[in-house]
N, C-alpha and C positions, 0 to 999 in steps of 0.2 A: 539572164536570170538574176534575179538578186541576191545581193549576202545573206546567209542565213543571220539573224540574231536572236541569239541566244542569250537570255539572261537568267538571274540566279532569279531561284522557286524554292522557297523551303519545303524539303521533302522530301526534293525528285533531284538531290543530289547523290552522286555515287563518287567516294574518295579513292582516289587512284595516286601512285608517287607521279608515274608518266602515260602519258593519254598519247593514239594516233587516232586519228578522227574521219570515219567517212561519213561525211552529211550528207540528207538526202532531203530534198524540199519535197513537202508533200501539202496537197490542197485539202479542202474540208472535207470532203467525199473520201479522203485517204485514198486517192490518186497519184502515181509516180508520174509529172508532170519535168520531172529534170532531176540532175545531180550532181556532182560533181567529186571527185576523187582528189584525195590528198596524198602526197607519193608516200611510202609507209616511211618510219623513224626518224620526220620533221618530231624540232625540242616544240616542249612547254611554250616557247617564246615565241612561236611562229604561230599559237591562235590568235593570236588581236588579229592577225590580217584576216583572220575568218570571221572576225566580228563574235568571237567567243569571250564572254565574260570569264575570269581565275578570278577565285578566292582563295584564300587559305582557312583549311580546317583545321578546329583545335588540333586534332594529331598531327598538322605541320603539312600533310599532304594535299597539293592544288585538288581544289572540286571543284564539277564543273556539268552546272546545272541546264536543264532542259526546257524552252518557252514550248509552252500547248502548241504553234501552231509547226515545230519541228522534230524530229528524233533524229539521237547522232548515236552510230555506233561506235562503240568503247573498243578500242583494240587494246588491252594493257600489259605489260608487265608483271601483274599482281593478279592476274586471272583469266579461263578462256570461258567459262558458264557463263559470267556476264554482257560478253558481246555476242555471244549466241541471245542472252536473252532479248537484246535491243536490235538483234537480225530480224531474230522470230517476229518479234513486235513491229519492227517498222516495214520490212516487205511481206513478209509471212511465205517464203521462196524457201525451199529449202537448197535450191543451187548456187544462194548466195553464205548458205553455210558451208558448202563445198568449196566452193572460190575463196572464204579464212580459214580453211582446217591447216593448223599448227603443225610442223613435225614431229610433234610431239605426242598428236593425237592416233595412236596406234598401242597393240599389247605387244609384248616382249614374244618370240618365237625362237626354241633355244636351238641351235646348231644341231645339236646330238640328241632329238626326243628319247622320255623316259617312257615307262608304264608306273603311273604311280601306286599300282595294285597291287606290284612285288618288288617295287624301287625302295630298300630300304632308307629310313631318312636321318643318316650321318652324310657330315658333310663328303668323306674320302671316298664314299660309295656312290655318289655322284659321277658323274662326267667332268675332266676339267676341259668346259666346251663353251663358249660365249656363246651371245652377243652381249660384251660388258656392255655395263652405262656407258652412255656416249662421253662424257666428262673426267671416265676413270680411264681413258683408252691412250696410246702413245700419242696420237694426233690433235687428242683435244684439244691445246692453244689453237691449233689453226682452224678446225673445224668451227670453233666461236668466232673467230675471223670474218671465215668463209661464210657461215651465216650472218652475221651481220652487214656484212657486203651485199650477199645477195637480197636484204631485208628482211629476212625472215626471223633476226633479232631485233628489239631496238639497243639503243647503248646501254639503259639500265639495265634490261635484260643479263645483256655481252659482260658487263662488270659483276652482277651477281654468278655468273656461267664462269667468269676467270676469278673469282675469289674461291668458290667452292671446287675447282678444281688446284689451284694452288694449296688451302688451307683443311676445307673440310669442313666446312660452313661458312655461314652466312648469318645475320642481325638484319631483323625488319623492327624499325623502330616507330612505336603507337602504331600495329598494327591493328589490333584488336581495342575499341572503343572500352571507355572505363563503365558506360552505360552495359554494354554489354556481359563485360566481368562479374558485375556486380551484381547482376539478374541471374548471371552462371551461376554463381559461386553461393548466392542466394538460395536459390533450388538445392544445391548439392548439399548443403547445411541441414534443410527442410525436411529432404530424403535421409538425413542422417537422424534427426529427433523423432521424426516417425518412426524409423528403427528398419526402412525398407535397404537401408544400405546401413551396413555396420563395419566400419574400421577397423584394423583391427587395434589393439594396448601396444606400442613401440614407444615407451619413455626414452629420449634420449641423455635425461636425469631426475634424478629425485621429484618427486612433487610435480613434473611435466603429464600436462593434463590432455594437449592436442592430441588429437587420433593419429593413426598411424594412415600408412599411404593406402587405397584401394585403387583395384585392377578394372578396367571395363566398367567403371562407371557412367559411360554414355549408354550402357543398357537400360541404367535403370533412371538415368536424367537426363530429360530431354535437350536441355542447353546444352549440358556438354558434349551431345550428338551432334549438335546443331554445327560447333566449333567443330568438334574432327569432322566432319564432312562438308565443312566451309568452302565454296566454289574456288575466293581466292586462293587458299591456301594450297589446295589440292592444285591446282592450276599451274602455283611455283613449285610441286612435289614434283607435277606432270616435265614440265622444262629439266630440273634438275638432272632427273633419271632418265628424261628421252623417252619416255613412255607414260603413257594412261598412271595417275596413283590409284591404289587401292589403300583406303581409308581400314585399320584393322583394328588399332587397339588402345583405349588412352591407360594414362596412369595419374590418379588427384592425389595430390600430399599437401598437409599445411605446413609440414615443416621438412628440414633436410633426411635426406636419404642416409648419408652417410657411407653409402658402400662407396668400398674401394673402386679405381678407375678397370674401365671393362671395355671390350668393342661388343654393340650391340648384336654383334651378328654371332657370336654364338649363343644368344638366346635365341634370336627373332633373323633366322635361317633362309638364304633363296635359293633356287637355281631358274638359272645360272648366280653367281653370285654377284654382290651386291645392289641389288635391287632393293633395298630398305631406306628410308629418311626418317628421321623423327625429329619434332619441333619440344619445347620449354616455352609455356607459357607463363608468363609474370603475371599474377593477379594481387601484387601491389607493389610495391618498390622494393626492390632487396639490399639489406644489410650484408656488406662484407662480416659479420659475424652471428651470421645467421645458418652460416654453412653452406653457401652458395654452390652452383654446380662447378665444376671443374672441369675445363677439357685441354685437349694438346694437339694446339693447329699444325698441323701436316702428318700429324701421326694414320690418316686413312692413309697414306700411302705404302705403310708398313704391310708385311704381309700376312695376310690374316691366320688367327691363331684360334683355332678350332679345336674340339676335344681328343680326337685321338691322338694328334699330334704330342699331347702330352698324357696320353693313356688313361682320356679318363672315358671308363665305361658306361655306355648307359643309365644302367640298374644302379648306379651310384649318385650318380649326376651331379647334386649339388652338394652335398659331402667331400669329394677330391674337388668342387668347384673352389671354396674357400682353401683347400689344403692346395691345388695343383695350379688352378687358373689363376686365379689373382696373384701369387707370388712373380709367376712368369709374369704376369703385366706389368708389377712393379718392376723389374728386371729389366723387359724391354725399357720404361719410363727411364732409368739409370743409364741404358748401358749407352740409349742412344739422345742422351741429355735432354730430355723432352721439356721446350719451358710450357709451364701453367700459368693458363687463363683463367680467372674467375668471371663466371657470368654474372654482373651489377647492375641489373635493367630496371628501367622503369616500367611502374604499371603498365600494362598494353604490347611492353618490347616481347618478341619473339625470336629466339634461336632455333635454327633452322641445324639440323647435325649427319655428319657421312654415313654411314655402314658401318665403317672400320674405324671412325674416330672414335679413342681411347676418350674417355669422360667419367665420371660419377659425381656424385654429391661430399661437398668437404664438412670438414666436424662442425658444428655449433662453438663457438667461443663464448656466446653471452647468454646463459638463458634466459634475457629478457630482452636477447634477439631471437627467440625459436622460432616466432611467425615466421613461414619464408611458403606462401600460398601460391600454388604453381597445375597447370591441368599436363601433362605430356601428353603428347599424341603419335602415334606411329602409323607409315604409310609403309604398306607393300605392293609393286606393279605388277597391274595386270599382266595376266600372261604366267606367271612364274611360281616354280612349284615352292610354296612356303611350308617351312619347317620350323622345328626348334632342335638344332645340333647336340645340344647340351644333353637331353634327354633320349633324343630319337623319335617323336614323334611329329607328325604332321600337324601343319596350323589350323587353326579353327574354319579362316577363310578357305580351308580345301572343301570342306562340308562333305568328305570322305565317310560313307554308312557304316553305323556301329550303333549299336544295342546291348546298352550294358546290362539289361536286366535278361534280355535275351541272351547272352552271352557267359552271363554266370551260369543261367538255370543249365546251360549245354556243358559249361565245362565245371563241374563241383570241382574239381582238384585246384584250379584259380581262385574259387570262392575260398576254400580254405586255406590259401597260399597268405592271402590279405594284400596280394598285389593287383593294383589301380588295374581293371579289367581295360582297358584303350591302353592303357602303359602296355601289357601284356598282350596283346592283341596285338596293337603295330611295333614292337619290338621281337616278337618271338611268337606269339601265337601263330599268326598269318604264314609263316615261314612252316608252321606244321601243319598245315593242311584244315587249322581251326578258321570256322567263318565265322563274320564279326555280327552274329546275336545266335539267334534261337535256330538249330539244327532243324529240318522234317523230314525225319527217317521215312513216315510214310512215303511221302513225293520222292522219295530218293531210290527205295527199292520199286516204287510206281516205275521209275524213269529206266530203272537196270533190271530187268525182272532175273538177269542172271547173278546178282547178289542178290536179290530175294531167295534165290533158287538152293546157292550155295549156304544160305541158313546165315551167313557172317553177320555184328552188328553193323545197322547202315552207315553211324556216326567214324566205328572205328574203320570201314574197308574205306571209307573219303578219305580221313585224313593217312591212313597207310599208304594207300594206291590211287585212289579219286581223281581224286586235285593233281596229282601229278601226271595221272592222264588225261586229265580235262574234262572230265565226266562234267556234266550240267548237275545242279544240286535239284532238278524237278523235270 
């Protein structure tokens, strides 16, 4: 059979750091006519002998383009959606997707199952039960070993796998094209002047005109959808955690945060724990006095510092959060000499950050450095019950039923309480026997006709006795 050759196609390039390559010759007819396998985590430098043309792409990373009469499957380091897609495409098998399924491709299964219909969601009311991330565990150096040995890493890989478990991230540098930024960050401007997305006023001094940060702006902009559920990225979320990512939530700011250093995980809550990543996208060069982010390599390994631990309740949340939490953080930062990093990337670079890495945004020093244009994005993995600790409630991605209008009209004493009906609901209602919308006392004494009988109301004998004997509500 002959060499495949492959030469460059403008187009039908796809930019990878490192590339494994299984070519497969096919005839005009798209006939499998031969093949031949390449042993997995040969370098960059071993495609000339396949007759593979390398360029370098402005972002620095080898491309490596496709001739009409061949397709090469992509195995990378930087994503697993795109060698599925050139699977699908060149055999259209799907047993040849089963023969590169990653380890990585699986959800999280926790040791000690909850019910999450009366699992209240603080962290200490949990189980402390794994299966930790593979990377956070006693064994991890050698398990990255062990997989790269048996191939199922390549070395880039195995180096990104031994930095984020020594430090607690990771830098992919010009990850994300300046074409693309600029089309993002375009839209999300757009979305802002129509008025369909509104920032909200956070001057960080006199006369500072930039919007403040917005939450879940890939709801309402398609680009910045497009980014958080990016194949590649998702792909390095999927490695990191040893499990499926789940794409949950971004955050757009043009200028610095400014909050004090925090671990994300008593916001953005798992079980088992640590199951969270979240990435810092540059959407153009940053100025060290612009208030760049801030983090402290090795600090995931500290142990995580959750709300009760320091008495902060629910119903208060972010009130003892500035009073209780952030002191302790600065505290840990002192006591265990934490140095600080400032992140200084170029447009396109990407930080990649732990669960439990300590980080925030530092002050502004110039205000005519305030631009510091940036998308966050947060992954949580499949499989695992996501919360937010701080508050006590469950994450959005639970898509747990609640009817808040349904839920007032049943319970008026909430409505005139003025407390957030979901806040109330899975912190304390649920525990009294209140269901999360609209009661139907009809269907309820249909279903008991011996509280029909006994005259009692239907709403109050559920939540007295109902629910605690299991009564069906129809």
């Amino acid at each position: 059979m002959p060499k495949p050759q492959l030469t460059w196609v403008a187009g039908a390039s796809v930019a990878y750091k490192t590339v494994t390559v299984r070519y497969t010759y096919i005839s005009k007819p798209l006939k499998n006519v031969g093949n031949s396998n390449v042993p997995l985590g040969f370098r960059a430098a071993h495609l000339s002998t396949l007759g593979l043309s390398v360029v370098k792409s402005a972002s620095g990373f080898p491309s490596f383009a496709i001739f009409c009469r061949f397709e090469v499957d992509v195995i990378t380091s930087l994503g697993l959606t795109r060698r599925a897609f050139f699977l699908s495409n060149v055999m259209n098998d799907q047993s040849n997707k089963r023969n590169f399924k990653r380890f990585y491709e699986k959800t999280v299964v926790p040791e000690v199952p909850i019910d999450v219909d009366t699992q209240p969601f603080r962290h200490k009311d949990f189980p402390d039960s794994g299966p930790h991330p593979w990377l956070d565990r006693p064994d991890a150096k050698e398990q990255i070993e062990a997989r790269l040995h048996a191939q199922e890493l390549t070395e880039e890989e195995a180096e990104l796998c031994r930095k984020w478990e020594r430090d607690g991230y990771i830098i992919l540098k010009g990850f994300f094209s300046h074409e693309q930024l600029d089309a993002t960050w375009a839209a999300y401007e757009a979305e802002i002047a129509s008025g369909n997305v509104q920032p909200p006023n956070e001057p960080l001094f006199e006369g500072d005109t930039l919007p403040g940060r917005v939450l879940n702006t890939h709801f309402k902009v398609g680009k910045v959808k497009e980014m958080l559920f990016d194949d590649r990225m998702s792909g390095i979320v999927s490695l990191l955690l040893g499990t499926r990512a789940l794409p949950f939530q971004t955050i757009s700011g043009h200028k610095s945060s400014e909050q004090l250093q925090h671990s994300d995980s008593i916001h953005m809550s798992t079980y088992p724990t640590g199951y969270l990543v979240a990435n810092w996208i540059a959407f153009e060069d940053i100025h060290p006095d612009s208030g760049p982010l801030v983090y402290h390599p090795g600090s995931h390994k500290l142990p995580y510092l959750m709300s009760d631990e320091l008495d902060i309740p629910f119903d208060v949340g972010y009130k003892a959060y500035k009073s209780k939490y952030e002191p302790a953080v600065q505290n840990l930062i002192s006591t265990h000499t934490l140095e600080a990093h400032y992140f200084l990337p170029n447009k396109g670079d990407v930080l990649l950050w732990h669960a439990n890495l300590l980080h925030g945004g530092s002050r502004m020093k110039d205000p005519a450095r305030v631009s510091r244009k940036a998308v966050v994005c947060h992954f949580f993995a499949e499989g695992c019950t996501c919360y937010h600790d701080l508050i006590g409630m469950p994450a959005s991605v639970m898509n747990l039923p609640f009817d808040t209008e349904g839920y007032l009209k049943t319970n008026p004493d909430v409505a005139q309480s003025g407390w957030d009906p979901g806040h109330h609901y899975f912190t304390t209602g649920r525990f009294e026997g209140r269901v999360p919308g609209e009661f139907d006392s009809e269907s309820y004494l249909k279903a008991h006709p011996d509280v029909a009988a006994a005259g009692i109301d239907a709403y109050t004998h559920y939540r007295l006795h109902g629910y605690k004997e299991g009564r069906s509500l129809k």
